[in-house]
Jmol script that loads the backbone (N, CA, C; Angstrom):
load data "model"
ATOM      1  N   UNK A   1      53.605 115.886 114.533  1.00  0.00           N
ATOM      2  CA  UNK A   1      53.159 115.768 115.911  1.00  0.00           C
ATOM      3  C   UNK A   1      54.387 115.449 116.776  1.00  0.00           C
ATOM      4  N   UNK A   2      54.394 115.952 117.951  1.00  0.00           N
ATOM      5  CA  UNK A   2      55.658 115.958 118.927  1.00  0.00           C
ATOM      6  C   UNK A   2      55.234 114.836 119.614  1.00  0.00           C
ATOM      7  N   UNK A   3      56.429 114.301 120.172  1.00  0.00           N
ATOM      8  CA  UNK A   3      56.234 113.149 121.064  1.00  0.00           C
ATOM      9  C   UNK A   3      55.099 113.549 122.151  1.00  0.00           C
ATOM     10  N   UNK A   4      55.497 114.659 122.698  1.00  0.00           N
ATOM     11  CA  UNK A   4      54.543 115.039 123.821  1.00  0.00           C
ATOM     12  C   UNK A   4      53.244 115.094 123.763  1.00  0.00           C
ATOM     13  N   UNK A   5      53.277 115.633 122.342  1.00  0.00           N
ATOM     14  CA  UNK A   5      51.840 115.813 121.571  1.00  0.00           C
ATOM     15  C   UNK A   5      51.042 114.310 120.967  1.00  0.00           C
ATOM     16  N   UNK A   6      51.789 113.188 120.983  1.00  0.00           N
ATOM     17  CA  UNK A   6      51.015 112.103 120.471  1.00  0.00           C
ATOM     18  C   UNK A   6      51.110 111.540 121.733  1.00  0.00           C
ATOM     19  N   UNK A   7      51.832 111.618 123.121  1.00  0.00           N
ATOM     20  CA  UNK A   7      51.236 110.879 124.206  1.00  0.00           C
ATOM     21  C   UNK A   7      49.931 111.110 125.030  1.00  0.00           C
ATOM     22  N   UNK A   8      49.937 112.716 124.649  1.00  0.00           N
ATOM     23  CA  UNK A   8      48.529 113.239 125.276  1.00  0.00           C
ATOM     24  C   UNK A   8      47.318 112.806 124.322  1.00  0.00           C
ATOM     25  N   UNK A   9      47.930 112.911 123.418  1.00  0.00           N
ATOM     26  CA  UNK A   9      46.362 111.790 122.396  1.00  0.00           C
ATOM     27  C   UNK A   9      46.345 110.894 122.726  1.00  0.00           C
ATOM     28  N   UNK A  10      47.343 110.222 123.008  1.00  0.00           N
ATOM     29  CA  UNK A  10      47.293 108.419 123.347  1.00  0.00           C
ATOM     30  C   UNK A  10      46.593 108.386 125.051  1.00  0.00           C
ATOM     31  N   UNK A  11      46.976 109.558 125.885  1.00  0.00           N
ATOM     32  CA  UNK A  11      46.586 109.568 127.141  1.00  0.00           C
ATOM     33  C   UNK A  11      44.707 110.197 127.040  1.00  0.00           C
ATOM     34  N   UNK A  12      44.503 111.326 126.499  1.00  0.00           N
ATOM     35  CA  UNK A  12      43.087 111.883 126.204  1.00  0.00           C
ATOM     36  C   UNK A  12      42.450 110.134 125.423  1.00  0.00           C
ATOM     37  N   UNK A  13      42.987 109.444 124.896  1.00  0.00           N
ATOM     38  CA  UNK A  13      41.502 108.546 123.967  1.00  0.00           C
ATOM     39  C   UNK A  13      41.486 107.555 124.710  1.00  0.00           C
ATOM     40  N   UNK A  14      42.482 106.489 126.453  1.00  0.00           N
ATOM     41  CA  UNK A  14      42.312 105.822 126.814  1.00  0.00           C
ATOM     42  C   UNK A  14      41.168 106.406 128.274  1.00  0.00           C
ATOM     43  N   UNK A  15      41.634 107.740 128.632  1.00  0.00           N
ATOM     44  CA  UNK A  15      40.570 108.110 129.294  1.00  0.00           C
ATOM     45  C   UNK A  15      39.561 108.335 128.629  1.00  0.00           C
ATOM     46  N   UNK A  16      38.961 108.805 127.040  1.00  0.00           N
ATOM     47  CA  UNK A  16      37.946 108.488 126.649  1.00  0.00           C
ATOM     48  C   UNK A  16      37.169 107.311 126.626  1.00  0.00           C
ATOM     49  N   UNK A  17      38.363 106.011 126.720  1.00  0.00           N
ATOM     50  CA  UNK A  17      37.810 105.133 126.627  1.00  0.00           C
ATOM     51  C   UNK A  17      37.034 104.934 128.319  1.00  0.00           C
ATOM     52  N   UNK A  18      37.566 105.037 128.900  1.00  0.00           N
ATOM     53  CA  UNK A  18      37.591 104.595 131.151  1.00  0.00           C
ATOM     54  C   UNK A  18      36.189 105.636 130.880  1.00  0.00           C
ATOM     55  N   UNK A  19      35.756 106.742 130.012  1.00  0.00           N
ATOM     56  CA  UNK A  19      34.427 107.226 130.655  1.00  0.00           C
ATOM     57  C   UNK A  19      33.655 106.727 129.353  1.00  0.00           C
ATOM     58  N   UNK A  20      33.429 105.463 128.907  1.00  0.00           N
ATOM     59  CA  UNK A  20      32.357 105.437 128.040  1.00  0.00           C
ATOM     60  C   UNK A  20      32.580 105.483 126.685  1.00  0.00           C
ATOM     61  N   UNK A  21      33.382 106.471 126.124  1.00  0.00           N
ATOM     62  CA  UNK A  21      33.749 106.737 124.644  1.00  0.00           C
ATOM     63  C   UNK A  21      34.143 106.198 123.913  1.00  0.00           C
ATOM     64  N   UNK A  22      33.984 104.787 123.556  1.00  0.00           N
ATOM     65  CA  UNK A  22      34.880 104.033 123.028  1.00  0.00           C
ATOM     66  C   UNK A  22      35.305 104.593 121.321  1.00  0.00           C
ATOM     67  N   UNK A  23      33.815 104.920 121.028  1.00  0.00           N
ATOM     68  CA  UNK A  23      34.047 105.405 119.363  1.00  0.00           C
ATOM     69  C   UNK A  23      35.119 106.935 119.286  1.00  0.00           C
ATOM     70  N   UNK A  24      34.734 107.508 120.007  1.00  0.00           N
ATOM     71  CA  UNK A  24      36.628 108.334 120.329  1.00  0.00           C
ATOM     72  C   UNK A  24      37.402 108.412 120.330  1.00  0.00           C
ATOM     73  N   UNK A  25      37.501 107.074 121.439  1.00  0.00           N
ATOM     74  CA  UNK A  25      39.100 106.338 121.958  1.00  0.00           C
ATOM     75  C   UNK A  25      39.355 106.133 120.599  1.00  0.00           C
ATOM     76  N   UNK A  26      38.754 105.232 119.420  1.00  0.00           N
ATOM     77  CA  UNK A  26      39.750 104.867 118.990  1.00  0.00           C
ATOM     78  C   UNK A  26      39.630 105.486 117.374  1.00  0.00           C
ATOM     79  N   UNK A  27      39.051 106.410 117.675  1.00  0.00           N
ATOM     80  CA  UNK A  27      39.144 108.285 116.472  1.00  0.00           C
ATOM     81  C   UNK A  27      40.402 108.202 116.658  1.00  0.00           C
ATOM     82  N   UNK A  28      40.577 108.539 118.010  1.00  0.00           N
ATOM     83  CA  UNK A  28      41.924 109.402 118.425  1.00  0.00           C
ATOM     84  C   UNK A  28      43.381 108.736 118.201  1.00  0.00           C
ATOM     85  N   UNK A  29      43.204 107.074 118.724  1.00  0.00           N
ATOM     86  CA  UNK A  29      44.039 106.224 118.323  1.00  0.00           C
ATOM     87  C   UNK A  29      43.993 106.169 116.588  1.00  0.00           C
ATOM     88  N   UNK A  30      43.243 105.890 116.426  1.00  0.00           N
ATOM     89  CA  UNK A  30      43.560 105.738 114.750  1.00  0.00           C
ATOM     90  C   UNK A  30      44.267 106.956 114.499  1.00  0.00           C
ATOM     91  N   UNK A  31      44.154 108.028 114.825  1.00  0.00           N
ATOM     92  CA  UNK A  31      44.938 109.194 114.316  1.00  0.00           C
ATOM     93  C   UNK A  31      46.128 109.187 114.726  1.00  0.00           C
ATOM     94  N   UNK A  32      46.444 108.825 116.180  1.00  0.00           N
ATOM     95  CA  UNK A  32      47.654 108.720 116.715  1.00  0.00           C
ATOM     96  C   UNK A  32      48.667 107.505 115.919  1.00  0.00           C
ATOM     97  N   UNK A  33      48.245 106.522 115.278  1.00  0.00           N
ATOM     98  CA  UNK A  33      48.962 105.310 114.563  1.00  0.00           C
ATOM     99  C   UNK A  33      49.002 105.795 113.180  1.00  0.00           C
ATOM    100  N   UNK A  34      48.232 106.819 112.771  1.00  0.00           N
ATOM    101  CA  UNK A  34      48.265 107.540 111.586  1.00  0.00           C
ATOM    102  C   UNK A  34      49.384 108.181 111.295  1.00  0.00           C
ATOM    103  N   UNK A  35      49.725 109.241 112.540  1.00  0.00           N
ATOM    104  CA  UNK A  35      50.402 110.084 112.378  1.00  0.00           C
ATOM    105  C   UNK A  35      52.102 109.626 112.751  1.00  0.00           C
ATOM    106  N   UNK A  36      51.719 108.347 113.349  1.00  0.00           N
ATOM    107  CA  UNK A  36      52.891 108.059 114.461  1.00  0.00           C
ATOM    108  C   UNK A  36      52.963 106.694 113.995  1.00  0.00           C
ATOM    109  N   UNK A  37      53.193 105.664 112.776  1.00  0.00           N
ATOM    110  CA  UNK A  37      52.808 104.450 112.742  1.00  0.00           C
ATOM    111  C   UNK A  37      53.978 103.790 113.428  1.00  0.00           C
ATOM    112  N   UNK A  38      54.818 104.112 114.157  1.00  0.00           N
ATOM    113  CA  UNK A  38      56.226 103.604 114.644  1.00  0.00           C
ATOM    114  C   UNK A  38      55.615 103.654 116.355  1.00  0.00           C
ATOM    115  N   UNK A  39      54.790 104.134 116.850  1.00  0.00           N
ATOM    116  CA  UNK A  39      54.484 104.064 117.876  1.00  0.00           C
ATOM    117  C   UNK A  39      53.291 102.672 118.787  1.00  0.00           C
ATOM    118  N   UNK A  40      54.373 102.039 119.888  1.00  0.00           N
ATOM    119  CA  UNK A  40      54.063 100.923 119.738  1.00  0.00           C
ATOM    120  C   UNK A  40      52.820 101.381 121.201  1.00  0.00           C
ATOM    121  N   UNK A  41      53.034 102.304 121.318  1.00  0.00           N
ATOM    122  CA  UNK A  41      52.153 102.502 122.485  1.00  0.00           C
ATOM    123  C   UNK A  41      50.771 102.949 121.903  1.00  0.00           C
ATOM    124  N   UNK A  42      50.625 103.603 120.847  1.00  0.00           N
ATOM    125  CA  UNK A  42      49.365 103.973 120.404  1.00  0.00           C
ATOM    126  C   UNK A  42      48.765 102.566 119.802  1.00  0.00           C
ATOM    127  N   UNK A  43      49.384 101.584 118.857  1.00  0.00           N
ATOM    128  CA  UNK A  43      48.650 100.452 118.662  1.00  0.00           C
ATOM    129  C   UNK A  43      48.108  99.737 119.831  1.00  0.00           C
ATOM    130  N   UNK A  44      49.089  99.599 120.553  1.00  0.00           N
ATOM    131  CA  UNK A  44      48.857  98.510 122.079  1.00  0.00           C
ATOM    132  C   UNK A  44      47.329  99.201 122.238  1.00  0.00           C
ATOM    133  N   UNK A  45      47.190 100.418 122.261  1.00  0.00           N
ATOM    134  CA  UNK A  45      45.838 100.823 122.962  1.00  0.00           C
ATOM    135  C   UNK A  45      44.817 100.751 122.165  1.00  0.00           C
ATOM    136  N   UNK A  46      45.312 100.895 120.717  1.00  0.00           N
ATOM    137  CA  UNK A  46      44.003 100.332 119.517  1.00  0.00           C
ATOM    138  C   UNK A  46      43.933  99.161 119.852  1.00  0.00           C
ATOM    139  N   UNK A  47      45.015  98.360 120.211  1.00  0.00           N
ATOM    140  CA  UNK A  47      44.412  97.221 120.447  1.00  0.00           C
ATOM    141  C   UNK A  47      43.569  97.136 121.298  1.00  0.00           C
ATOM    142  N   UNK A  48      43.752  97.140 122.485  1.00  0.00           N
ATOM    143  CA  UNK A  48      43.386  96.929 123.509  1.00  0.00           C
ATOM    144  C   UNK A  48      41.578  97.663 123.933  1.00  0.00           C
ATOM    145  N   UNK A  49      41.526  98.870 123.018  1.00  0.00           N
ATOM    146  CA  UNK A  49      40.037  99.289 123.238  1.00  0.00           C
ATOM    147  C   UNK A  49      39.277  98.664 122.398  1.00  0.00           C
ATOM    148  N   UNK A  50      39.852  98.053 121.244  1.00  0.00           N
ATOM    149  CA  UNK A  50      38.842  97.259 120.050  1.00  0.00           C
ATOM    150  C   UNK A  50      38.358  95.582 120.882  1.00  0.00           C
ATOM    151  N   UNK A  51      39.645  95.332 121.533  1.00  0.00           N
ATOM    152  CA  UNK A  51      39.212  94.352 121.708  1.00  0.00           C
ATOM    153  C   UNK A  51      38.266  94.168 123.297  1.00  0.00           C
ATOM    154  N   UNK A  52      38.121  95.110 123.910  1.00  0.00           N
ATOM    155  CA  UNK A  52      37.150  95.660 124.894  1.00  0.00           C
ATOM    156  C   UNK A  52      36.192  95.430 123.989  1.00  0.00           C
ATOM    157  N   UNK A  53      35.930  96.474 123.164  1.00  0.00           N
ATOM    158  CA  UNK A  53      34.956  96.581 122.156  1.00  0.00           C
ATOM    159  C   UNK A  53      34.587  95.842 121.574  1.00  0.00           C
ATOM    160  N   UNK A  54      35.044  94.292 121.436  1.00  0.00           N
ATOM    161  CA  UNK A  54      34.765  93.384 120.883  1.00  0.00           C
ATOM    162  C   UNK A  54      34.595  93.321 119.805  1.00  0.00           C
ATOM    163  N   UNK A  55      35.725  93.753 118.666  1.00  0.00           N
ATOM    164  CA  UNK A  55      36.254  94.398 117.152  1.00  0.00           C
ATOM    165  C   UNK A  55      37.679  93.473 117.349  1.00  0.00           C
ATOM    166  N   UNK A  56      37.182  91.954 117.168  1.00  0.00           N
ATOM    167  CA  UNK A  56      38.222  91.351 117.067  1.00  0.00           C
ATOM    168  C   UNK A  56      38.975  91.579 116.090  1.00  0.00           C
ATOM    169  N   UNK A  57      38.400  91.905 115.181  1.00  0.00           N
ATOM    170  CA  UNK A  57      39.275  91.943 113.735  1.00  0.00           C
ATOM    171  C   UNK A  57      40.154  92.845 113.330  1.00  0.00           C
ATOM    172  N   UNK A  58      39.849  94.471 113.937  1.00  0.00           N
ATOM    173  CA  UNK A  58      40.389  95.635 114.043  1.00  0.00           C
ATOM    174  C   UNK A  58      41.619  95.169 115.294  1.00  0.00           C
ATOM    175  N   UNK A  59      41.279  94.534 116.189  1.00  0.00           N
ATOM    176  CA  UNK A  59      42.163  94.347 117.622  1.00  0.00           C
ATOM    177  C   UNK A  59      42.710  93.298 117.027  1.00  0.00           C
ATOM    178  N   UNK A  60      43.163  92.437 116.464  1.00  0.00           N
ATOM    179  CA  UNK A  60      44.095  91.781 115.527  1.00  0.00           C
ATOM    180  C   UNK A  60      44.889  92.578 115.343  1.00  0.00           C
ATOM    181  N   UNK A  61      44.386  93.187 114.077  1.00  0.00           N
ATOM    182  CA  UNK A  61      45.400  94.142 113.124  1.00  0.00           C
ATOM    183  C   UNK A  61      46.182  95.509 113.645  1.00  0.00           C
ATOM    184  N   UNK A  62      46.065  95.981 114.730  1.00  0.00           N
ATOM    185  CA  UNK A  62      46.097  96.747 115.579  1.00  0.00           C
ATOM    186  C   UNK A  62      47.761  95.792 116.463  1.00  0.00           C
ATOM    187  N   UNK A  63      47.176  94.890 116.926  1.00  0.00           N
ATOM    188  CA  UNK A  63      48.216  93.871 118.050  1.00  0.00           C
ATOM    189  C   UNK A  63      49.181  93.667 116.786  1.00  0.00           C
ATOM    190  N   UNK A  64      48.967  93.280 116.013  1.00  0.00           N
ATOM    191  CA  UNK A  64      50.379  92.578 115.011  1.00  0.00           C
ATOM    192  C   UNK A  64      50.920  93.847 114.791  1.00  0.00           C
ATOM    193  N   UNK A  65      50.504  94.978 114.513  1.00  0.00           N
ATOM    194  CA  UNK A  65      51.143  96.292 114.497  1.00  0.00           C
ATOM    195  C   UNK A  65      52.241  96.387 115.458  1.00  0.00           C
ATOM    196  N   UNK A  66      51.522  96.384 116.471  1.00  0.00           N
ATOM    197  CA  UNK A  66      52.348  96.621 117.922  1.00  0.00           C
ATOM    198  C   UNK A  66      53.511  95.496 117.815  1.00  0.00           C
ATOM    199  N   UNK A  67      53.022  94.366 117.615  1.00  0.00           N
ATOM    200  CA  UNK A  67      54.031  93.095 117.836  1.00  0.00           C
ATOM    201  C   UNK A  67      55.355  93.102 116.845  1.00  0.00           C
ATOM    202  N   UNK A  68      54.729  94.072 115.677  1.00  0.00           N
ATOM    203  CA  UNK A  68      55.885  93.959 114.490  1.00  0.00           C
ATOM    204  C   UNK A  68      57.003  94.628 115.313  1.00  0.00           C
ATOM    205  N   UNK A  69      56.454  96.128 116.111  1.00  0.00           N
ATOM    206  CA  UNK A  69      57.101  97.293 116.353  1.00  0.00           C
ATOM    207  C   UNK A  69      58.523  96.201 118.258  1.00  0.00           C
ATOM    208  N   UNK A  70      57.942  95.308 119.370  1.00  0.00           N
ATOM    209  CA  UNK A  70      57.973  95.289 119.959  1.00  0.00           C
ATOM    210  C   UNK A  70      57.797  93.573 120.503  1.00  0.00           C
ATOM    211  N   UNK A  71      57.951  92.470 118.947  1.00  0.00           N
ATOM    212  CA  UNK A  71      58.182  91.418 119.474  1.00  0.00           C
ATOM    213  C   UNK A  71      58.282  90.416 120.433  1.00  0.00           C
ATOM    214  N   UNK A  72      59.417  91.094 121.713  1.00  0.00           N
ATOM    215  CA  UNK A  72      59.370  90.440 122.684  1.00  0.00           C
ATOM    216  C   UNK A  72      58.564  91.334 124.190  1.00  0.00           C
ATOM    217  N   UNK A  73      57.804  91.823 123.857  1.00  0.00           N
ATOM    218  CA  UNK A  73      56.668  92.824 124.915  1.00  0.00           C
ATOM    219  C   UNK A  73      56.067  91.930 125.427  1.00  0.00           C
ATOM    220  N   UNK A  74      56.282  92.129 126.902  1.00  0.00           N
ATOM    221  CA  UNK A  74      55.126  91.069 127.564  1.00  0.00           C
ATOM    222  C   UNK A  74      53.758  91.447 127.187  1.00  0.00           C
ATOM    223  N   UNK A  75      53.521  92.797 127.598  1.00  0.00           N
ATOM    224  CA  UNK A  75      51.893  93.297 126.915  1.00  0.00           C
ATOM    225  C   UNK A  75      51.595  93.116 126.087  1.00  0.00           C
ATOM    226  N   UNK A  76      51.865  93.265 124.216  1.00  0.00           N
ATOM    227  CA  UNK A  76      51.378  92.825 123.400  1.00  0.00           C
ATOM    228  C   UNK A  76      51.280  91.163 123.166  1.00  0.00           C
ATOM    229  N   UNK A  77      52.230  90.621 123.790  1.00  0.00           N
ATOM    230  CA  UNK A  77      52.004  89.453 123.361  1.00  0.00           C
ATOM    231  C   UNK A  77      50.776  88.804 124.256  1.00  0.00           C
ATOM    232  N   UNK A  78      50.703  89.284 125.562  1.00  0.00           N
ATOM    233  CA  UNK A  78      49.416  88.925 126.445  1.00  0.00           C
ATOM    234  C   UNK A  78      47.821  89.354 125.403  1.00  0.00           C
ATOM    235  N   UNK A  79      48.509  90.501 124.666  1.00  0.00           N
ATOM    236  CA  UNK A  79      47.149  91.001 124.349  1.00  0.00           C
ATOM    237  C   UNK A  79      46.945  90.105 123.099  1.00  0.00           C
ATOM    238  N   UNK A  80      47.603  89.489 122.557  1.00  0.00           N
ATOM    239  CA  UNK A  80      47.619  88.601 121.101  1.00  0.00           C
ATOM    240  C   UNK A  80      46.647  87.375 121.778  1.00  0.00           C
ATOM    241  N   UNK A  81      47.528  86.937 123.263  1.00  0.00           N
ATOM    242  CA  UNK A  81      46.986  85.385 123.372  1.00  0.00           C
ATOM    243  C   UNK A  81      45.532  85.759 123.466  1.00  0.00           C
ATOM    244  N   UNK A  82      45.445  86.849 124.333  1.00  0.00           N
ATOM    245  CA  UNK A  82      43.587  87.005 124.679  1.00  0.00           C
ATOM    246  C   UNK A  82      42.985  87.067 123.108  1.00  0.00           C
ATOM    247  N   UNK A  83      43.817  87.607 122.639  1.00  0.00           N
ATOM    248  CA  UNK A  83      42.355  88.339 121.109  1.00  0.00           C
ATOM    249  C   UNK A  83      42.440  86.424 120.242  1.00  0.00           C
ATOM    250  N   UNK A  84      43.346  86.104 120.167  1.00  0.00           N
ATOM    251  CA  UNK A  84      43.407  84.931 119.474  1.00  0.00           C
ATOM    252  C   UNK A  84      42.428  83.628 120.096  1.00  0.00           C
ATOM    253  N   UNK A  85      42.308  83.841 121.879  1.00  0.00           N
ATOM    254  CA  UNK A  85      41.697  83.101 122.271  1.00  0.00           C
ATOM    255  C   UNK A  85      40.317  83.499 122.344  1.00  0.00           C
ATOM    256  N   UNK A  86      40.106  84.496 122.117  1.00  0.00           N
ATOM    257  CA  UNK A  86      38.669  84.726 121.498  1.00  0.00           C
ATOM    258  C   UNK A  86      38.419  84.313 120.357  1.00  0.00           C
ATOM    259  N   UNK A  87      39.319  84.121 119.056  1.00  0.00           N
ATOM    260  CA  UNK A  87      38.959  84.209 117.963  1.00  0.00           C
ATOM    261  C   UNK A  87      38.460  82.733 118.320  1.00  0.00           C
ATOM    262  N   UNK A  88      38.949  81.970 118.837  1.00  0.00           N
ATOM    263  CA  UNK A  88      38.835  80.157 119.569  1.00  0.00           C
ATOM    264  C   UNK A  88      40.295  79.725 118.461  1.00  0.00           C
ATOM    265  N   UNK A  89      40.977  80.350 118.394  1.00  0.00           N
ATOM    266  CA  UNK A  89      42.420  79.479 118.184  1.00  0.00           C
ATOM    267  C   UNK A  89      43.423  79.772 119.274  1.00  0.00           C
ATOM    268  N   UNK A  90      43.216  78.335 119.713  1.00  0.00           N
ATOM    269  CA  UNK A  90      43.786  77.944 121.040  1.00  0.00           C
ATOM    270  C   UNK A  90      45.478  78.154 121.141  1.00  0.00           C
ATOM    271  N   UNK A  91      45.968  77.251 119.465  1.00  0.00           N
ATOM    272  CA  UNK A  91      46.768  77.102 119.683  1.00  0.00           C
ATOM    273  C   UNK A  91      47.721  78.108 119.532  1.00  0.00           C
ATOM    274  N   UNK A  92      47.358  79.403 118.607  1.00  0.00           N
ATOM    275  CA  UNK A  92      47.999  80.533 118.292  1.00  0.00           C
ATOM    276  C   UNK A  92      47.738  81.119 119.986  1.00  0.00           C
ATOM    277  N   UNK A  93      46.666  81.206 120.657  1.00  0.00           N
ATOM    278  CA  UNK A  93      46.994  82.080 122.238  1.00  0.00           C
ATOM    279  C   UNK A  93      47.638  81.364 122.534  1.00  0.00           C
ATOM    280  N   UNK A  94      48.189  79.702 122.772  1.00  0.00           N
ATOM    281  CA  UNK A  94      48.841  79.526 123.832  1.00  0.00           C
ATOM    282  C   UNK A  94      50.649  79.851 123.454  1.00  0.00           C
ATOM    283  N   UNK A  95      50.505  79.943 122.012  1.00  0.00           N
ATOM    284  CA  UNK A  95      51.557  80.478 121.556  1.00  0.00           C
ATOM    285  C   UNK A  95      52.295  81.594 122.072  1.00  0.00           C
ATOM    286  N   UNK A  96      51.507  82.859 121.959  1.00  0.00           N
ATOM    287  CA  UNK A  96      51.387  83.863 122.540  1.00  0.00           C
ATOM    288  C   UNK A  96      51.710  84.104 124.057  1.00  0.00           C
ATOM    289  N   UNK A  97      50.575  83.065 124.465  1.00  0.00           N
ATOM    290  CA  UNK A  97      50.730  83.252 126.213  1.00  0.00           C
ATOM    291  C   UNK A  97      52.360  82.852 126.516  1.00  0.00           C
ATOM    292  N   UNK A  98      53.038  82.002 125.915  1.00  0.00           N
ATOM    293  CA  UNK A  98      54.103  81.292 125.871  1.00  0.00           C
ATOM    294  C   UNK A  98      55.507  82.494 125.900  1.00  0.00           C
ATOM    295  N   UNK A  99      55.263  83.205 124.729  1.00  0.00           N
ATOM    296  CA  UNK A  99      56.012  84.817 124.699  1.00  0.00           C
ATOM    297  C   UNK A  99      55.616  85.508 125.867  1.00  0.00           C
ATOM    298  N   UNK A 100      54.696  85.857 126.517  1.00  0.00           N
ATOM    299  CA  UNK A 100      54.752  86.998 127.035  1.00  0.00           C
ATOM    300  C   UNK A 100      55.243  86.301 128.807  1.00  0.00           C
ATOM    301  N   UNK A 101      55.183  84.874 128.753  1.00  0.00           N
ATOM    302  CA  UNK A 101      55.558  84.287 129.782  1.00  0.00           C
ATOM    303  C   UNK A 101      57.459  84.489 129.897  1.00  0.00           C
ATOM    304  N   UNK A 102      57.680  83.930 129.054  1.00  0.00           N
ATOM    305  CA  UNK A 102      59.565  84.213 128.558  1.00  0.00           C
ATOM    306  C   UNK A 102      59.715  85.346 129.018  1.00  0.00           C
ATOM    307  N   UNK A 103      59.064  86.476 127.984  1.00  0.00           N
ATOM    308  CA  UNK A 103      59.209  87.909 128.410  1.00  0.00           C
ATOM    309  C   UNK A 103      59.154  88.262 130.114  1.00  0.00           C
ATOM    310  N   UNK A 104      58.107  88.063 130.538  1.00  0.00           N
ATOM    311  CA  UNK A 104      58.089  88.155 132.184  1.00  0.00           C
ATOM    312  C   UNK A 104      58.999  87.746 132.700  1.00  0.00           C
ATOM    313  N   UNK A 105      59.482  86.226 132.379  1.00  0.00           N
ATOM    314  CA  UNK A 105      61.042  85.978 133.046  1.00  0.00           C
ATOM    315  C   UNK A 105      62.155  86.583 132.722  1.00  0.00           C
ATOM    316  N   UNK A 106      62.321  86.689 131.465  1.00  0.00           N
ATOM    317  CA  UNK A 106      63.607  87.618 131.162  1.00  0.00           C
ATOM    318  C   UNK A 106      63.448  88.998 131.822  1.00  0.00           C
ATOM    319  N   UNK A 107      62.371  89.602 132.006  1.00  0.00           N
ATOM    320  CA  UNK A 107      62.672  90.806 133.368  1.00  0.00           C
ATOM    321  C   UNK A 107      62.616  90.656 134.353  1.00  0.00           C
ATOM    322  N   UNK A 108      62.732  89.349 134.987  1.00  0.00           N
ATOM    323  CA  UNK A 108      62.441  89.111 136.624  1.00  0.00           C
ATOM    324  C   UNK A 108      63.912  88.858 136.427  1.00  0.00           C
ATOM    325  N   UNK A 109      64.691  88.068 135.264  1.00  0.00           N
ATOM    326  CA  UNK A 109      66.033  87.860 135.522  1.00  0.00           C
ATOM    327  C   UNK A 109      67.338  89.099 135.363  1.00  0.00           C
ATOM    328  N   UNK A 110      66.371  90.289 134.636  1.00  0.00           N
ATOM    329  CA  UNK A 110      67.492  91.611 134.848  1.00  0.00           C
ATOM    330  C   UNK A 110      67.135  92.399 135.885  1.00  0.00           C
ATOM    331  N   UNK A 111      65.720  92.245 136.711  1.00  0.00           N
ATOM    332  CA  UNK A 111      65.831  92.968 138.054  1.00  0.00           C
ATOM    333  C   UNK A 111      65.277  91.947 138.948  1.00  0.00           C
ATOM    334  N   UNK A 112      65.729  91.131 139.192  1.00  0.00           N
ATOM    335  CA  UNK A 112      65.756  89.966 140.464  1.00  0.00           C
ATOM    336  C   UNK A 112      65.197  90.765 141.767  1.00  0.00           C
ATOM    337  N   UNK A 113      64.115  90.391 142.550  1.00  0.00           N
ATOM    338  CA  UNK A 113      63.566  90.973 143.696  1.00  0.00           C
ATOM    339  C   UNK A 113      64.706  90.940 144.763  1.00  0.00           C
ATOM    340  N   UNK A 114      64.387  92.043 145.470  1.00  0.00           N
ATOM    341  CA  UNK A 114      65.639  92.342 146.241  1.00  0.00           C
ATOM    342  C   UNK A 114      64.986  91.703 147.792  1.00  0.00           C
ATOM    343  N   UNK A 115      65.720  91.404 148.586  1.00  0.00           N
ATOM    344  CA  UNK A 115      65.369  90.398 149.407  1.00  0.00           C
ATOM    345  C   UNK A 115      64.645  91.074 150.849  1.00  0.00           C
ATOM    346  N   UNK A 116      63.893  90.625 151.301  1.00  0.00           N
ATOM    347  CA  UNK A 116      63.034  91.972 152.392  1.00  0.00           C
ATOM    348  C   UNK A 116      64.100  92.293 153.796  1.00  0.00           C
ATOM    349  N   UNK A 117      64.321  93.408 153.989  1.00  0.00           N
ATOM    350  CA  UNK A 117      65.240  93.802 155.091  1.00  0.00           C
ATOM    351  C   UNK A 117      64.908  92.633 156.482  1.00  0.00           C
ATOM    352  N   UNK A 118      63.874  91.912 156.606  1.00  0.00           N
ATOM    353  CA  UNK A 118      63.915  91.437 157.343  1.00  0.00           C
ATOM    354  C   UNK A 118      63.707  89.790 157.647  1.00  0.00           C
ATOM    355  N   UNK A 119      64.069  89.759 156.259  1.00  0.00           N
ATOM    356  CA  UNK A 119      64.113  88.198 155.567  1.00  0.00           C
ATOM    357  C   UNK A 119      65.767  87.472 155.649  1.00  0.00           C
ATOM    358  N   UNK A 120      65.892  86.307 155.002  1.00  0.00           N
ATOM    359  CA  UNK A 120      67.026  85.657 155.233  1.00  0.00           C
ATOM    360  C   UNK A 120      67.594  86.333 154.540  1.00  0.00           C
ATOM    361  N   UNK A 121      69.119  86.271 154.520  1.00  0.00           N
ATOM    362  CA  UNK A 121      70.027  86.939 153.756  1.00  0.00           C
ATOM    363  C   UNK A 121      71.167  85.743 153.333  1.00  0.00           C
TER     364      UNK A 121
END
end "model"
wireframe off; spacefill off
backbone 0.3
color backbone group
């Protein structure tokens, strides 16, 4: 499968998911992490429709995928604290929330907001 060709699966099963399809969405994802297990964008979205779906257990195993691939990701790690704080372990989300907080700063500190043309200088 070509790159091009596993983003349009990854793009076709999250719009399956936005109209209803969830058992689709994540046909299609499972195939896409099948074919592509290095792809951190197709887990993020297994994650992310299971745990819509409320398939904590699949949306676990799915997020640590992603997290192996992409460690310091603000998104997966946001998506860890939520699924963990469902599971009710507090202390593993706030863990989590903790990473994807770092992460957010370490990109506010390589593109620093640029100051409004009509603000102080």
């Amino acid at each position: 499968m070509t790159d091009d060709e596993l983003q349009t699966l990854i793009e076709d099963a999250t719009a399956d998911f936005a109209l209803g399809e969830g058992p689709l969405a994540i046909e299609k994802l499972t195939r896409a992490t099948t074919v592509a297990p290095q792809s951190f964008e197709a887990w993020h979205a297994l994650a992310e429709v299971n745990f819509s779906l409320r398939q904590l257990d699949a949306a676990l195993t799915a997020a640590e995928r992603g997290h192996a691939l992409r460690p310091s990701d603000l998104f997966i790690n946001t998506t860890l604290s939520r699924i963990w704080m469902e599971r009710g372990d507090k202390a593993r989300a706030e863990h989590f929330g903790a990473q994807a907080k770092i992460a957010d700063w370490k990109e506010q500190l390589k593109n620093p907001p640029t100051p409004d043309a009509g603000g102080l200088r």
